[in-house]
C-alpha positions in Angstrom: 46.5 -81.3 -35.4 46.4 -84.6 -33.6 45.6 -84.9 -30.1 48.9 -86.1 -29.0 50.8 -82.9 -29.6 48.7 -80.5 -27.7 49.9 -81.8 -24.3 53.4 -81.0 -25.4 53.3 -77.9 -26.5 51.2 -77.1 -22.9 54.2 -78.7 -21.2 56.6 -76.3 -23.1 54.6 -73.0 -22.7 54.6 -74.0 -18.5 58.3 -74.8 -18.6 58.7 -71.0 -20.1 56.2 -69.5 -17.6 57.8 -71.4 -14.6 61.4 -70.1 -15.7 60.1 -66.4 -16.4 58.6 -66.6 -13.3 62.2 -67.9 -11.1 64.2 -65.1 -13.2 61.7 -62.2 -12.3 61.5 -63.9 -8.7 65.9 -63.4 -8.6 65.6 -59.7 -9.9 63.1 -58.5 -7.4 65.4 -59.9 -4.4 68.4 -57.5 -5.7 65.9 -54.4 -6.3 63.5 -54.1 -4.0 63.2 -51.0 -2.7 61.6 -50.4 0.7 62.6 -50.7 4.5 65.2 -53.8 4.5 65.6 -53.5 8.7 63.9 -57.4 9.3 65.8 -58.9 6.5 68.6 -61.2 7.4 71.6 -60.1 5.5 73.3 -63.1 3.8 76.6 -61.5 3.3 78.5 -62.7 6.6 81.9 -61.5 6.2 83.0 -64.9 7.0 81.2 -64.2 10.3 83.1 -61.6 11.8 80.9 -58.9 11.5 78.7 -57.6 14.3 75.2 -56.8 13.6 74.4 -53.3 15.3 71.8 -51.2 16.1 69.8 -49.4 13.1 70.3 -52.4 11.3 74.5 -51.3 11.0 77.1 -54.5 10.6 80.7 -53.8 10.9 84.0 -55.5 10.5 87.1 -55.3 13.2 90.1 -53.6 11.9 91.8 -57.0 11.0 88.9 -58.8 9.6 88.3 -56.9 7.1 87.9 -58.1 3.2 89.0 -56.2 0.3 86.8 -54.3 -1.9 86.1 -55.2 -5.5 87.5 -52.4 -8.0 84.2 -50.0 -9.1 84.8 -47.9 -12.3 82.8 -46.8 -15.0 80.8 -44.1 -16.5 79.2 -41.6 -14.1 75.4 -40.0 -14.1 77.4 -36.8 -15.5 79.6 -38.3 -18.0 82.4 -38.7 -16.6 84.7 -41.6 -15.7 85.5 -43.3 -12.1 87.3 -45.3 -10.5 87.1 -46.3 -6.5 90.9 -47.9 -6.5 92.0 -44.5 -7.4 90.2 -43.6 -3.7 92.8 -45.4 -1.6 93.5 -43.4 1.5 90.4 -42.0 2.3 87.5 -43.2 3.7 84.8 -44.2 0.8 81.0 -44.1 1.2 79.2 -46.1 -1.4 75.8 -45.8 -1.6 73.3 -47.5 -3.9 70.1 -45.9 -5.3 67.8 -45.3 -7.7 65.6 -42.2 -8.8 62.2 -44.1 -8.5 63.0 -45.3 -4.9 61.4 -43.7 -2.6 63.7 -45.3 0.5 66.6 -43.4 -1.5 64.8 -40.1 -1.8 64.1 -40.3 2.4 68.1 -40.8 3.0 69.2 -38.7 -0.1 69.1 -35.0 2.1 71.3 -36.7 4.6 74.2 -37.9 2.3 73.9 -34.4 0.6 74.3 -32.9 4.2 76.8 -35.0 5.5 78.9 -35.2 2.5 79.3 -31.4 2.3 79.9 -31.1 5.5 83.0 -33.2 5.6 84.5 -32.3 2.7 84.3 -29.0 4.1 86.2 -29.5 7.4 88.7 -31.2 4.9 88.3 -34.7 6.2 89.7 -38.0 4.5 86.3 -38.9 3.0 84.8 -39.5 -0.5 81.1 -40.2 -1.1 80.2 -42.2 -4.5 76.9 -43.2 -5.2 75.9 -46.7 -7.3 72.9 -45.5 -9.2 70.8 -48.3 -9.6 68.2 -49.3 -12.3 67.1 -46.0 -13.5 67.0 -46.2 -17.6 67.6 -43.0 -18.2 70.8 -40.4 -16.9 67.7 -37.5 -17.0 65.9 -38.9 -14.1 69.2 -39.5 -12.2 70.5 -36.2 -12.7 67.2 -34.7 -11.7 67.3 -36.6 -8.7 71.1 -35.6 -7.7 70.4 -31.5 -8.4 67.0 -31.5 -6.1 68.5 -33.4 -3.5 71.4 -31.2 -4.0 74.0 -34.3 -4.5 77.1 -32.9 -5.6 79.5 -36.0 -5.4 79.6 -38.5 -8.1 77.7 -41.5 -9.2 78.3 -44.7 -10.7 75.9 -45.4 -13.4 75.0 -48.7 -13.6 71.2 -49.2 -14.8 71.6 -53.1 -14.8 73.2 -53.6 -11.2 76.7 -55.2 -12.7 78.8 -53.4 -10.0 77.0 -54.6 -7.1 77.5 -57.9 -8.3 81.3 -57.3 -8.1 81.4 -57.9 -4.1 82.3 -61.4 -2.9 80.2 -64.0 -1.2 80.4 -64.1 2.4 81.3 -60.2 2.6 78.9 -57.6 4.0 78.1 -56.7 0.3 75.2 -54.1 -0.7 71.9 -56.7 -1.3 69.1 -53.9 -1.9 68.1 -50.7 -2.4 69.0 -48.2 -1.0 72.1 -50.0 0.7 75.0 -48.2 1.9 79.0 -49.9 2.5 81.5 -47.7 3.9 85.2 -48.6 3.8 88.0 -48.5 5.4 91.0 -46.1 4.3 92.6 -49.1 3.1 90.0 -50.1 0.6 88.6 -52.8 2.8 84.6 -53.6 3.9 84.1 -52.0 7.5 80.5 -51.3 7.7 77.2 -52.0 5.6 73.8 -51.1 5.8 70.9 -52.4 4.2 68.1 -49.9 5.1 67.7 -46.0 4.3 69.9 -43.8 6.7 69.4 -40.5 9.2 72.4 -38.4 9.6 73.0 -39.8 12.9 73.2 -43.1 11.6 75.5 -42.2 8.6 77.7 -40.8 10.6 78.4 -43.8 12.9 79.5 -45.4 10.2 82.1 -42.9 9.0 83.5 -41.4 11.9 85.2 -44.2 14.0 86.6 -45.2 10.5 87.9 -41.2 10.0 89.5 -42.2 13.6 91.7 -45.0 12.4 95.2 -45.0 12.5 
């Protein structure tokens, strides 16, 4: 082995480390889980939206961007598709089992979820279920939080990745987007929610004409 090919292969192996390192460094940014309320959200909606208390952005009726299509398999088994939801008010809200975040806000969805569909308002809830490998530990975590709606399953984060630029798209975990009944982006969230909080985001949308 000659002296002149060790530096090479040195240079390779830290070429490999450095890129291993950028692409872990990319994948951390879209699933870290924790309390998002100093983060600057990057998605701007083209500027119009209006950064609100609790760390809640929302949109004005006519500035509003269009919503990517979200379909798939569900944590159950079943199929999905959010065009389908048109109409109604839609809740999306991203998670994971193994967030802890998700498990403080998870109660709250459950309650408020229920309770609207109840009182027969123009709402659907759909979770984004985020990063868990396995449908057990998702399905564990929907019956003890007593979730009843449906969630997307999408272990590798695809969906998210549907949003466009410049919209207030979902950037962590937990994150919660609520539309409008016209399929459009009204509100986003990037950090877990109370009841209170969740439904400021719903109800002036339920009010729309």
């Amino acid at each position: 082995m000659s002296l002149g090919q060790a530096p090479r292969r040195r240079s390779t192996s830290g070429r490999v480390s450095l890129l291993t390192a950028m692409t872990l460094a990319g994948a951390l940014t879209l699933t870290a889980c924790g309390d998002s309320g100093s983060s600057k959200p990057s998605g701007s909606a083209g500027g119009n939206y209006v950064a609100g208390a609790g760390g809640i952005s929302t949109v004005a009726k006519g500035e509003r961007t269009q919503a990517p299509k979200l379909d798939g398999e569900t944590v159950d088994g079943k199929t999905l598709d959010t065009t389908t939801l048109k109409g109604k008010v839609v809740v999306l809200n991203v998670w994971g089992s193994w967030c802890p975040p998700c498990r403080a806000e998870a109660p709250y969805f459950a309650k408020v979820s229920k309770e609207l569909t109840d009182a027969g308002q123009d709402v659907a809830f759909v979770g984004l279920n985020i990063r868990d490998n396995s449908k057990q530990n998702a399905t564990a975590f929907e019956e003890n939080f007593g979730i009843t709606y449906p969630s997307l399953y999408d272990p590798d984060g695809r969906l998210i990745l549907r949003f466009p630029k410049g919209t207030l798209n979902p950037q962590s975990i937990p994150s919660t987007v609520v539309l409008d009944k016209e399929g459009k982006i009204a509100a986003r969230t990037l950090v877990a929610l109370n009841e209170t909080q969740l439904r400021s985001m719903i109800d002036p949308l339920l009010a729309e004409k």
